[in-house]
C-alpha positions as CSV (number, residue, x, y, z in Angstrom):
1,X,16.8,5.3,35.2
2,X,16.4,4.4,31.4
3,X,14.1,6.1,29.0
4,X,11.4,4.0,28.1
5,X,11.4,3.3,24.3
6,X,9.0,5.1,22.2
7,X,6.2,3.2,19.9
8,X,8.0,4.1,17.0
9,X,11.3,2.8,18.8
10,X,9.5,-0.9,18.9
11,X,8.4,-0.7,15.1
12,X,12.2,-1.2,13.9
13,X,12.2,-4.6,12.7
14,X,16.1,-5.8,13.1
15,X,15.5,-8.6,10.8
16,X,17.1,-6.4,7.9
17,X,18.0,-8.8,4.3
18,X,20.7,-7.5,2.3
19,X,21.6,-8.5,-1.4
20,X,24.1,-7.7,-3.3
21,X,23.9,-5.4,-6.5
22,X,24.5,-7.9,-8.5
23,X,22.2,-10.5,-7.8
24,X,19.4,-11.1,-10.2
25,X,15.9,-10.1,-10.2
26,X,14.3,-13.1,-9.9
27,X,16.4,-14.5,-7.2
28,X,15.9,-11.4,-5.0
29,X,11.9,-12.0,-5.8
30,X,12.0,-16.2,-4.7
31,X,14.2,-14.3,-1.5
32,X,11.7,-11.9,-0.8
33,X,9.0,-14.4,-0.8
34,X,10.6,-17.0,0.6
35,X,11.4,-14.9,3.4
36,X,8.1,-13.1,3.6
37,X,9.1,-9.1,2.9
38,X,8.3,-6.9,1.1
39,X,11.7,-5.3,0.1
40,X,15.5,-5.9,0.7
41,X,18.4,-3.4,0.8
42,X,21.1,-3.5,-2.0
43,X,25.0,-3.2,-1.4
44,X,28.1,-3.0,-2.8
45,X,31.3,-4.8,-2.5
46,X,32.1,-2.3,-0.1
47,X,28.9,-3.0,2.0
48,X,27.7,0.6,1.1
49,X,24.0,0.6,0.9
50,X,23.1,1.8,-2.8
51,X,19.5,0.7,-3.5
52,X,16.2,-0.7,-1.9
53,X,14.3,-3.2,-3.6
54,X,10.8,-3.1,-2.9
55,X,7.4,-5.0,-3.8
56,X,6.2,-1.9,-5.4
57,X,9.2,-1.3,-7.5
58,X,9.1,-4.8,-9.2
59,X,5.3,-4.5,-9.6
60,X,5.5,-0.9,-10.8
61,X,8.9,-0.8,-13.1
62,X,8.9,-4.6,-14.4
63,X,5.5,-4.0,-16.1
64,X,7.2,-1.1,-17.6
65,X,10.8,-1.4,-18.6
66,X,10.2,-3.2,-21.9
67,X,14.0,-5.1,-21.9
68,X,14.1,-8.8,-22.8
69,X,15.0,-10.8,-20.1
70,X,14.3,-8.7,-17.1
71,X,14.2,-11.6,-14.4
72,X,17.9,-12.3,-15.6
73,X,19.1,-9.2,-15.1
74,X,20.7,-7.7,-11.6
75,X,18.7,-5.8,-8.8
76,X,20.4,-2.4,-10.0
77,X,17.7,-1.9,-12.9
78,X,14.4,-2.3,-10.4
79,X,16.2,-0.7,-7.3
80,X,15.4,2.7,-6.1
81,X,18.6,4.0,-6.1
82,X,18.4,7.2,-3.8
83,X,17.8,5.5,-0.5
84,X,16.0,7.5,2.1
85,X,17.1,6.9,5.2
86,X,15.7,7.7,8.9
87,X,17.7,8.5,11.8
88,X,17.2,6.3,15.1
89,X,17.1,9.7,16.9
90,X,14.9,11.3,15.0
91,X,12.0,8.9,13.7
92,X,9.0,10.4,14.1
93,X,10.5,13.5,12.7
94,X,11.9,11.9,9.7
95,X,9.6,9.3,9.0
96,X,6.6,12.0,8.6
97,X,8.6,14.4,6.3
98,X,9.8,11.4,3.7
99,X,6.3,10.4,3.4
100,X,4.7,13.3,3.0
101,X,7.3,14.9,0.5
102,X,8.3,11.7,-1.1
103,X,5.4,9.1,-0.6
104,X,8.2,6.6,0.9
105,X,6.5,3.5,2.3
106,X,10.0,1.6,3.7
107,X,12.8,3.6,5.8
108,X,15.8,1.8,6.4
109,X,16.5,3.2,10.1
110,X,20.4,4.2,10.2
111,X,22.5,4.5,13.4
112,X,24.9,7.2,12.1
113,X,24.5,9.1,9.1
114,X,26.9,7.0,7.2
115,X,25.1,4.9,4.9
116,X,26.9,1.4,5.2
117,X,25.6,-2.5,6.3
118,X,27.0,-2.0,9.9
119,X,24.9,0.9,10.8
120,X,21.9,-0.4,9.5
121,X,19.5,-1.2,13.1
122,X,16.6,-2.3,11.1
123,X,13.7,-1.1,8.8
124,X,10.3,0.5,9.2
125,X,7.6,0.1,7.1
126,X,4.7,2.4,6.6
127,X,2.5,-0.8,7.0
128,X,3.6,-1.5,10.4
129,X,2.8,2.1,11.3
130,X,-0.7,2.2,10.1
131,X,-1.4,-1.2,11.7
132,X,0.0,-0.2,15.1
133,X,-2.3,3.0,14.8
134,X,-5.2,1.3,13.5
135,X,-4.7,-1.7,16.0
136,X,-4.0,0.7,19.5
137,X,-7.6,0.5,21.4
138,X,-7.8,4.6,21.3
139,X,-7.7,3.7,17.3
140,X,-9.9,1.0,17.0
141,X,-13.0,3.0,18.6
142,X,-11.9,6.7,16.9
143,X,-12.6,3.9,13.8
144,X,-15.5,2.3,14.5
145,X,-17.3,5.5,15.8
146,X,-16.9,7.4,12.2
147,X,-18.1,4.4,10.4
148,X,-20.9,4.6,12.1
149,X,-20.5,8.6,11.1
150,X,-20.2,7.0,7.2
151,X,-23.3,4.7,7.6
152,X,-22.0,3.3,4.1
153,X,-22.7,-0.5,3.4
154,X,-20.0,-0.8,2.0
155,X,-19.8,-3.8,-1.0
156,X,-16.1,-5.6,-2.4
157,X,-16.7,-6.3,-6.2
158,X,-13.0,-8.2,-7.2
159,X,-11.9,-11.3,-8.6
160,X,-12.8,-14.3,-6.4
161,X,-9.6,-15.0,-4.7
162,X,-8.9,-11.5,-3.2
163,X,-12.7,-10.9,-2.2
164,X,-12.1,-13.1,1.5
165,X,-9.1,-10.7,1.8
166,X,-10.6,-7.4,1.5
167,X,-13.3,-7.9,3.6
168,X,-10.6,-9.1,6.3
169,X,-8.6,-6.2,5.6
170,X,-11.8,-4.1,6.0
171,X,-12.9,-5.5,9.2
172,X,-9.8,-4.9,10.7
173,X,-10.4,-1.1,9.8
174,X,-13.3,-1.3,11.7
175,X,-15.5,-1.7,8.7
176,X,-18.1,-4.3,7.8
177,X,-18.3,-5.4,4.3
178,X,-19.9,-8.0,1.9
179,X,-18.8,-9.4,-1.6
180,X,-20.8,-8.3,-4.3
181,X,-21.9,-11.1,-6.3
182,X,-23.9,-8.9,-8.9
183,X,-22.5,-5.6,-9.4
184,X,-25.8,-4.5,-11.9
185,X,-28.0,-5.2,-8.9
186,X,-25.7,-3.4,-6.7
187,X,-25.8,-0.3,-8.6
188,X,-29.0,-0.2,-9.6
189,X,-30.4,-0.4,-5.7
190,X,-32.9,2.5,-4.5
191,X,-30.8,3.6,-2.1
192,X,-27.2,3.4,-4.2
193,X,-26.1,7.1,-2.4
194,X,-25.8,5.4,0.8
195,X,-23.3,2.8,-0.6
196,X,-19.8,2.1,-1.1
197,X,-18.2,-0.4,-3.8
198,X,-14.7,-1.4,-3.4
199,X,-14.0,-2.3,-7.5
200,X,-10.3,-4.1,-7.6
201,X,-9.9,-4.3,-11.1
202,X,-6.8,-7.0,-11.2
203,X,-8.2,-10.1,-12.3
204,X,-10.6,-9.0,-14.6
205,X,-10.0,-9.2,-18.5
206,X,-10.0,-5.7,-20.5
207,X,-12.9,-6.4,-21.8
208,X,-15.1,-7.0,-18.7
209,X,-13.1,-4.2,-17.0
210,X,-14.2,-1.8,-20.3
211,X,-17.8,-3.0,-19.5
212,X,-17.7,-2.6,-15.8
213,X,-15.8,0.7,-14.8
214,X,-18.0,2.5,-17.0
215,X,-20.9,1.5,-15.1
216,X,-20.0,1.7,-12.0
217,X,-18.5,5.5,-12.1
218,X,-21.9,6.6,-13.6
219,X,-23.2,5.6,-10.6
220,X,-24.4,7.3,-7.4
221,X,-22.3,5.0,-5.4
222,X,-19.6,5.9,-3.4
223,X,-16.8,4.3,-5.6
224,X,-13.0,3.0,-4.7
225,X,-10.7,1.1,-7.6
226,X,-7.8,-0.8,-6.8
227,X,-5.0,-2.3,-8.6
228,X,-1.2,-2.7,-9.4
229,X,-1.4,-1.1,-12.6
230,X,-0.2,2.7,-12.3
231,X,-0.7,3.7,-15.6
232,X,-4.5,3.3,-14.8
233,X,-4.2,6.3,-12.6
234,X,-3.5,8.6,-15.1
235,X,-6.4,7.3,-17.2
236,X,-8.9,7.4,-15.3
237,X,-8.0,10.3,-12.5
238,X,-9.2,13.1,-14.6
239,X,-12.3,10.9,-15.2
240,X,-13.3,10.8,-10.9
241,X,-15.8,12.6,-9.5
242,X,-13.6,14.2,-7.0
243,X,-15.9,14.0,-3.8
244,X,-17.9,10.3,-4.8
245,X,-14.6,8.6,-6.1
246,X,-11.2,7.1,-5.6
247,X,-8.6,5.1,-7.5
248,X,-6.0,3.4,-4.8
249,X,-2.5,1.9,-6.2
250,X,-2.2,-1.4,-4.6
251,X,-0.1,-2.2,-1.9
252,X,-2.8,-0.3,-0.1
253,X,-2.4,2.5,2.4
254,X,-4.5,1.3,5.1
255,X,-4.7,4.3,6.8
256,X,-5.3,6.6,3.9
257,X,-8.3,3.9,2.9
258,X,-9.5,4.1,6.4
259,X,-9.6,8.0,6.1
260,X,-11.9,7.7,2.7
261,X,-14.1,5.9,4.2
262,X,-14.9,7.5,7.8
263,X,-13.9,10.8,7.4
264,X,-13.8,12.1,3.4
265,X,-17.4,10.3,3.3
266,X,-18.7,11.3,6.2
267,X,-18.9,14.5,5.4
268,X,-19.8,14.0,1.8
């Protein structure tokens, strides 16, 4: 009689893109989107794997490389070039230990422990972990049950076109949420300790974003900021009141923004 395969087993997605090394940036973005993923795997000639090529890797290093014509030039200068690779026998194992030591979101799952095209089965994303998690019905009520635990109204302060999608997002969580149409009145409510305001700061011009974080982390509220732009971690970490405050590098970790919210703040 077969094994049954595990959860994790079911998570491989087979539908695996490969580009070569020498393709430029900005065709391997138009693919990605085009083919709706959020990263590729990079080979050589040879059909050795020798880079991923990730949504957070364009948004993270193309801000930061300062080289003219960076769409022009080939995958090779974006690409994480030190692939981390799970084993199909060892998954669970494997995909714990990368993310934990190395934050890895995406892990190529490999048949064999030699790193070509052929024994590539398929990729797993930390994405489709959280959601199968936060989905499962055991999850969904664990969820629901500590917001209740939080008791936070919880209020999404961003630029108009994401608001609709973090409320989504949220409600999937098992949260409910409400855009926040004016963040003075907001903050300055009686009962400010008992709320939550999710701040995305992408969209904003610096000088409404110089007026408005200010505010808001001299609040009482509970406080989370978002965005792409990792050198505002470093600015503003040391700046957090630890136990009221988070910054979150977008993509989002669903799961870790789920844990803020229903158990860090629960117990706050």
């Amino acid at each position: 009689m077969s094994t049954p395969p595990e959860e994790t087993d079911q998570l491989i997605n087979s539908n695996v893109v490969f580009v070569d090394q020498d393709m430029m940036v900005k065709d391997a973005v138009k693919l990605m989107i085009d083919s709706n993923i959020s990263s590729v795997l990079v080979i050589d000639k040879e059909e050795n794997v020798v880079g991923i090529l990730t949504e957070r890797d364009i948004v993270h290093k193309f801000t930061l490389l300062e080289v003219a014509g960076k769409l022009a030039k080939n995958v090779a200068l974006l690409m994480t070039k030190q692939v981390k690779f799970v084993h199909v026998k060892s998954l669970k194992q494997d995909i714990k230990t990368l993310h934990m030591k190395h934050k890895i979101r995406h892990f190529p799952v490999l048949s064999t422990n030699i790193p070509k095209k052929e024994n590539v089965l398929g990729m797993i994303s930390i994405t489709d972990l959280a959601r199968q998690h936060l989905l499962s019905p055991s999850a969904s009520m664990a969820t629901g049950h500590e917001a209740k635990q939080a008791n936070l109204e919880i209020g999404v302060f961003s630029h108009k076109s994401f608001t609709a999608s973090y409320v989504s997002l949220l409600k999937v969580l098992g949260f409910e949420s409400s855009e926040v149409p004016d963040i003075h009145a907001f903050l300055r409510a009686p009962d400010s300790e008992a709320k939550a305001l999710l701040f995305d700061l992408d969209g904003f011009t610096d000088k409404q974003q110089h007026d408005l974080i200010p505010l808001a982390m001299k609040s009482q509220i509970f406080l989370i900021l978002t965005t792409s732009n990792p050198n505002l971690l470093t600015v503003f970490r040391k700046f957090l009141v630890k136990g009221r405050q988070e910054i979150i590098i977008k993509p989002l970790d669903m799961s870790y923004l789920s844990w803020v919210l229903s158990k860090k703040w629960a117990d706050t």
